[in-house]
SEZA-869216 format. One record per residue (C-alpha): x, y negated, z. Coordinates in pm, whole numbers, padded with zeros to 5 digits, always signed. Example, Ala and Ser with C-alpha at 12.3 -4.5 7.8 and 13.67 -1.06 7.14 Angstrom:
+01230+00450+00780+01367+00106+00714
END
This chain:
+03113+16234-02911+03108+15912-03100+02954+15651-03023+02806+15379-03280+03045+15150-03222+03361+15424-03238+03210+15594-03619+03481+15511-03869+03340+15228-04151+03349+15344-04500+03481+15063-04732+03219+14935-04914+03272+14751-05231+03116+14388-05255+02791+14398-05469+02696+14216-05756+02366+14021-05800+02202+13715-05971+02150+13400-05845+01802+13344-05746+01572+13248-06090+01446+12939-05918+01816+12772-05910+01781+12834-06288+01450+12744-06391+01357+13086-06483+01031+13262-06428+01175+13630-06512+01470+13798-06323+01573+13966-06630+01651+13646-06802+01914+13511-06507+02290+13567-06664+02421+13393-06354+02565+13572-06074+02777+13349-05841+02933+13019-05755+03147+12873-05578+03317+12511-05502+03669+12465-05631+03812+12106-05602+03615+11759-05585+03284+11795-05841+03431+12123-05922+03295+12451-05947+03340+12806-06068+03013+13008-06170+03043+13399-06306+02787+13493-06531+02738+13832-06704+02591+13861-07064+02431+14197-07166+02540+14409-07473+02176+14427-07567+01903+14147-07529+01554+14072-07678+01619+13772-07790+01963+13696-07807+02058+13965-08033+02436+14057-08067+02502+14106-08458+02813+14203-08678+02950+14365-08318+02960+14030-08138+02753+13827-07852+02510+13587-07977+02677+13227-07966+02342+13077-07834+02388+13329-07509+02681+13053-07438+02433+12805-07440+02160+12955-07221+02483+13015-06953+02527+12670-06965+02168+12484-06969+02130+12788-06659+02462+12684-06507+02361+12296-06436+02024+12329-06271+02165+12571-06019+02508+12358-05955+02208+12057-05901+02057+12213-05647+02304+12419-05442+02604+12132-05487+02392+11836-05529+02084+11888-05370+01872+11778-05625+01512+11919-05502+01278+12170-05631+01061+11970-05883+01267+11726-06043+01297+11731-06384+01629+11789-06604+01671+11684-06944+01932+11708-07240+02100+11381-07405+02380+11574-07602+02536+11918-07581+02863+11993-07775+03043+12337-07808+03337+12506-07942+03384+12860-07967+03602+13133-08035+03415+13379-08218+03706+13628-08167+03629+13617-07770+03239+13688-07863+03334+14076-07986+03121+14328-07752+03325+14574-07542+03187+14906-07372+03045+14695-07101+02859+14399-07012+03083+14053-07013+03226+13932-06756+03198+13532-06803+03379+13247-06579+03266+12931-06638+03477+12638-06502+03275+12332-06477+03373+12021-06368+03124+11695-06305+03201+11306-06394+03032+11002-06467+02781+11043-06272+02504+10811-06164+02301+10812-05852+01938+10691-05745+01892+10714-05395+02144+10948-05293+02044+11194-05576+02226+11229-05923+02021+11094-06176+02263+11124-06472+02575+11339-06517+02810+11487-06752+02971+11872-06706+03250+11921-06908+03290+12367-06901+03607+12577-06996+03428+12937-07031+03632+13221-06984+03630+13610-07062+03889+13845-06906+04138+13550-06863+04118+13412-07209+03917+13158-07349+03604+13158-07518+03428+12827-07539+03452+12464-07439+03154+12281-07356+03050+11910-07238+02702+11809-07211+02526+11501-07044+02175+11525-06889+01913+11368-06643+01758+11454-06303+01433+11302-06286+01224+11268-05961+00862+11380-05991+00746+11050-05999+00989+10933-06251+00916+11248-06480+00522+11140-06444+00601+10764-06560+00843+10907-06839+00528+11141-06990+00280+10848-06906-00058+10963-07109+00045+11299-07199-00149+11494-06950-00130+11787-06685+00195+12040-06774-00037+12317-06834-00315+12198-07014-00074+12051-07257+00070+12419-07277-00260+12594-07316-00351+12379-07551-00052+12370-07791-00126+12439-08140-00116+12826-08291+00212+12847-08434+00229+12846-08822+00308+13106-09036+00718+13148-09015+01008+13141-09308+01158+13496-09440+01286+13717-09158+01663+13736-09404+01621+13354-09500+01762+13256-09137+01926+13617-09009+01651+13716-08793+01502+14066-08754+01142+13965-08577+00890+13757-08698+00823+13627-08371+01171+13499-08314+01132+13274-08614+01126+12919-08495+01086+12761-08837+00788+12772-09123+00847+12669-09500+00694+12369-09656+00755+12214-10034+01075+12073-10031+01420+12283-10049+01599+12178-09700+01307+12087-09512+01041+12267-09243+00823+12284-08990+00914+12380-08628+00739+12670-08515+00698+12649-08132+00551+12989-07994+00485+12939-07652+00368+13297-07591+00718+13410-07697+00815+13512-07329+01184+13426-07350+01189+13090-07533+00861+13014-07324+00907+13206-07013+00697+12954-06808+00446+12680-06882+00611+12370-07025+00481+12029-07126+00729+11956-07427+00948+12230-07678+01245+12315-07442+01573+12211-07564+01662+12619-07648+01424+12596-07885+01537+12305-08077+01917+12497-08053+01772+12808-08225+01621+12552-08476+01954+12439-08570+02095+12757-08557+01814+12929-08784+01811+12597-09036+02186+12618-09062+02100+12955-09202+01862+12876-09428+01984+12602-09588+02254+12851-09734+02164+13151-09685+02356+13345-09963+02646+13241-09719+02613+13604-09565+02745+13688-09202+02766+13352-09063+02704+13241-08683+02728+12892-08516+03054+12863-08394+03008+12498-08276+02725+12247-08245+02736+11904-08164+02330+11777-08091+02143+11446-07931+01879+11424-07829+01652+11140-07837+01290+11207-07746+01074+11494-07607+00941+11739-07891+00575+11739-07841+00337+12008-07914+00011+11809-08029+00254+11655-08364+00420+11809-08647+00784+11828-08609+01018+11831-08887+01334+11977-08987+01566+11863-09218+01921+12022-09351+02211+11931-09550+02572+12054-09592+02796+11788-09455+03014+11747-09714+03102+11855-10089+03287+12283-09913+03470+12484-10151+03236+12786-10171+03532+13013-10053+03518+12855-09723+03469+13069-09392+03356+12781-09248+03015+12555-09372+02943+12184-09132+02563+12103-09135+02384+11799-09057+02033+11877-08894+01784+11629-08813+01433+11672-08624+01146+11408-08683+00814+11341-08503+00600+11077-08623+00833+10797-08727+01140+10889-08441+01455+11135-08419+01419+11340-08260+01710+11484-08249+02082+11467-08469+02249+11784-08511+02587+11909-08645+02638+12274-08663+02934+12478-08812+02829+12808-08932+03134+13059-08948+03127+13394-09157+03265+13652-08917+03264+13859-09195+03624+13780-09276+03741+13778-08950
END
């Protein structure tokens, strides 16, 4: 008779899960694309990811992965190398000064499974406050089946609790300021900026050609998936991405295949927010490939300065 300790062991093949939706500042499970990590070299890491064919949200179109999925990998990808590599607490605070991307929109075409993503990030300049980061940069080389599909580099800031509170002196408890934000206007054309739901729309017309309102739905449960005290940076992406369509939008089949955005001040919910567009320079009108220029204004501030170019994958 065997024993327990004498029974054969069956191979069993290593399992695949997320990481856990706090590291990522995510209230729902089904919105974590991150699935491991791991420490390669001094302020270097490797993190997989895995991006689904289908999403509610981040809808792949013309047979390809939503550009803006590459984003939500990263702004997920430096909270949780914060906390499990730097040990930045639950609580503080991160914030966007500038993200810039290039991508491949070749490496974006859907296969007959989910993607496999590798994103090599490595950290520099960064600045401490007692021990903790309090600035840093990530520069990311992201990777699909061994080739590439993106670079990234984007600077942010870990804020304390206390200096998050003197940052958004005056502006009030987190949730109140959610549960108060204003109903969200009535949106542009579904076609005007390439989406098929009204409630993804993130922008509402006004009187001058160029020029709108942002339209910050904070029941929308994936660009608001948890109370918030200021519009989250992924909204303020989609608002580039959906102005760069409207601005043109005759142009046809075209997706952001780079951006290059600061930003310079929260986006508040109590005050209109404005956003302008204008081609970047005189394009020939054959061109696969249009540069924007994308500003956002509160009161009498930038908010932000965008450049996006807008590929038509059309002819690729």
């Amino acid at each position: 008779m065997l024993t327990t300790s004498d029974r054969p062991v069956a191979h069993r093949p290593a399992l695949t899960t997320t990481v856990a939706k706090e590291y990522v500042h995510r209230a729902a499970l089904a919105e974590v694309f991150l699935t491991g990590w791991e420490k390669t070299g001094p302020d270097a890491f490797t993190v997989s990811a895995q991006w689904p064919r289908s999403h509610s949200f981040y809808v792949p179109a013309h047979g390809m992965h939503d550009p803006l999925l590459l984003c939500e990998t990263v702004r997920q990808t430096f909270p949780l190398l914060t906390h499990v590599a730097y040990d930045v607490p639950f609580g503080h605070q991160l914030s966007w000064s500038r993200l810039q991307y290039s991508i491949s929109p070749q490496a974006l075409r859907m296969g007959s499974s989910p993607a496999e993503i590798e994103v090599h990030a490595v950290f520099s300049d960064i600045r401490y406050r007692r021990s903790l980061p309090a600035m840093m940069t990530m520069h990311l080389e992201v990777v699909r089946d061994g080739s590439p599909v993106a670079v990234v580099s984007t600077r942010f800031g870990c804020h304390s609790p206390a200096v998050y509170e003197r940052l958004r002196t005056g502006r009030g408890n987190a949730r109140e300021m959610f549960a108060s934000a204003p109903r969200p206007s009535e949106p542009v054309s579904r076609v005007s900026v390439g989406r098929l739901r009204k409630e993804d729309i993130v922008l509402s017309p006004t009187q001058s050609p160029g020029r709108w309102l942002l339209r910050a739905d904070t029941s929308h449960p994936v660009l608001f998936d948890h109370p918030v005290d200021h519009v989250p940076g992924m909204v303020l992406l989609e608002a580039v991405r959906q102005a760069g369509h409207a601005s043109q939008p005759s142009w046809g089949t075209r997706i952001p295949t780079s951006m290059d955005i600061s930003f310079h001040h929260y986006v508040e919910f109590a005050e209109p927010c404005w956003i302008e567009a204008e081609q970047a320079a005189e394009q020939p009108e054959t061109d696969t490939r249009r540069t924007i220029r994308i500003n956002a204004i509160q009161g009498d501030s930038y908010v932000f300065n965008a450049t996006t170019e807008m590929t038509d994958v059309s002819a690729l």
